[in-house]
C-alpha positions as CSV (number, residue, x, y, z in Angstrom):
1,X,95.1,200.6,62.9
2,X,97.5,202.9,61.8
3,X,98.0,203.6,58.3
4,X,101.3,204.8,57.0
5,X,101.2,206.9,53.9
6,X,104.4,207.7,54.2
7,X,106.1,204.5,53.8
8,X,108.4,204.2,50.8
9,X,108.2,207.9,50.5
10,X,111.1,210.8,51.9
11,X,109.5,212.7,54.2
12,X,111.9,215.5,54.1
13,X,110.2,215.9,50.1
14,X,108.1,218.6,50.1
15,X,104.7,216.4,48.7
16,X,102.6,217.3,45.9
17,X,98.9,217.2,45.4
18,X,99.4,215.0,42.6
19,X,101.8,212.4,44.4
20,X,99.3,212.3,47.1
21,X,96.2,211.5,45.0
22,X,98.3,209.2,43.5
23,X,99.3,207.9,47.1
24,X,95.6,207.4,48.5
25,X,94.5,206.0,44.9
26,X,97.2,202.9,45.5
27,X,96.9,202.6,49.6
28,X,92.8,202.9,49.3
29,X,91.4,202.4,46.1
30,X,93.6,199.4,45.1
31,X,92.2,197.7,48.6
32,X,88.7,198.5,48.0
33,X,88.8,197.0,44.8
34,X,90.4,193.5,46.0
35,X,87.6,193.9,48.5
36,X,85.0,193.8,46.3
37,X,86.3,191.5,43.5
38,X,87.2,189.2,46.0
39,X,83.6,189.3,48.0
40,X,82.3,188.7,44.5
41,X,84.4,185.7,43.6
42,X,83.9,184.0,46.9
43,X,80.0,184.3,45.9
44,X,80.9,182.4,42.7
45,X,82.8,179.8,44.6
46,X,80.4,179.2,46.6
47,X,77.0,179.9,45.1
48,X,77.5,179.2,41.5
49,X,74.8,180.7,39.4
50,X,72.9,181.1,42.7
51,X,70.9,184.6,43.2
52,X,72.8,184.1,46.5
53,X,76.5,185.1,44.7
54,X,75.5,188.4,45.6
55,X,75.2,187.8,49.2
56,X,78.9,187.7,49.7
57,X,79.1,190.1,46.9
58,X,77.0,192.6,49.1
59,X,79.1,192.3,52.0
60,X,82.4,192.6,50.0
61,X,80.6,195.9,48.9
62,X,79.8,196.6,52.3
63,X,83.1,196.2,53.8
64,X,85.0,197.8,50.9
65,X,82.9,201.1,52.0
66,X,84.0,200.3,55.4
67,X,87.4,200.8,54.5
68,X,87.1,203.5,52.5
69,X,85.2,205.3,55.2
70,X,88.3,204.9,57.6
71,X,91.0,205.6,55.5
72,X,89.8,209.1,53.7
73,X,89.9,211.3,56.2
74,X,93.5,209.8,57.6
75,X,94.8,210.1,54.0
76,X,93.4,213.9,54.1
77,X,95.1,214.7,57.2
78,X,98.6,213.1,55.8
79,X,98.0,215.5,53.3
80,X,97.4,218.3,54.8
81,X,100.1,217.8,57.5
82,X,102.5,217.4,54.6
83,X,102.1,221.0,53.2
84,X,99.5,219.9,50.1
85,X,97.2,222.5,49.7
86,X,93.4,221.4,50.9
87,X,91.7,222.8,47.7
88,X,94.3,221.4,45.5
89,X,94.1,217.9,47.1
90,X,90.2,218.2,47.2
91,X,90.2,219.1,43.0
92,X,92.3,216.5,42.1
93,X,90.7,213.6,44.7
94,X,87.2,214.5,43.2
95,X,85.6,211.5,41.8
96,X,88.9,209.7,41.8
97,X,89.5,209.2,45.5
98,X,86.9,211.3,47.4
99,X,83.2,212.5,46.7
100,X,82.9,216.6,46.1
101,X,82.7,218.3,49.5
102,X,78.8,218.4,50.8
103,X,77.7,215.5,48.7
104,X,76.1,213.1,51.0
105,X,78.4,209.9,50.4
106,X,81.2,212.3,51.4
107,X,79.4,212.5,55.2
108,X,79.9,208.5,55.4
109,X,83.9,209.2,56.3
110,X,84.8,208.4,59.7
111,X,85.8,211.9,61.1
112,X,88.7,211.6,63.3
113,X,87.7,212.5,66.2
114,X,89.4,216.1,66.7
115,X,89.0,216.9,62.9
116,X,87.0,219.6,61.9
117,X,83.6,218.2,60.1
């Protein structure tokens, strides 16, 4: 799958750390949160007040992280091969988009394969 973070967007703008936290917050954080609302709510449609609501709940989770894991470090390299400056991007992703560098939920990203761990 091939994610296009530029859509909508001029690529002849020079791009801003801001704009692009801003970008990956609507293109990845938006989804992750249907993701999980939505695993939660099919739980409740079909388990009621059932314990087992959180089975679908779990894998909506699950599968959010998924995503999230896949689309990081392709966000980060649109980024980066749009001039933002790494340090920048990584300050103002913290906590927001992406987990401080060497924490270990940062090392469940799916590296691209030639990128740099």
């Amino acid at each position: 799958m091939k994610l296009n973070f530029d859509a909508g967007l001029n690529p002849a703008e020079p791009l801003t750390a801001e704009r692009a936290v801003q970008r990956g917050s609507r293109l990845i954080n938006a989804p992750v949160s249907f993701i999980i609302a939505a695993g939660f709510l099919l739980g409740v449609w079909l388990f009621g007040n059932s314990p087992l609501v959180l089975v679908p709940g779990l894998l909506g989770f699950i599968t959010a992280w998924l995503w999230w894991s896949y689309a990081i470090p392709r966000w980060r390299r649109w980024a980066l091969r749009r001039g933002v400056d790494p340090k920048q991007l990584q300050r103002l992703a913290e906590f927001k988009l992406v987990w401080p560098k060497g924490w270990f939920l940062e090392k469940t990203e799916f590296r691209i394969p030639d990128e740099e761990p």
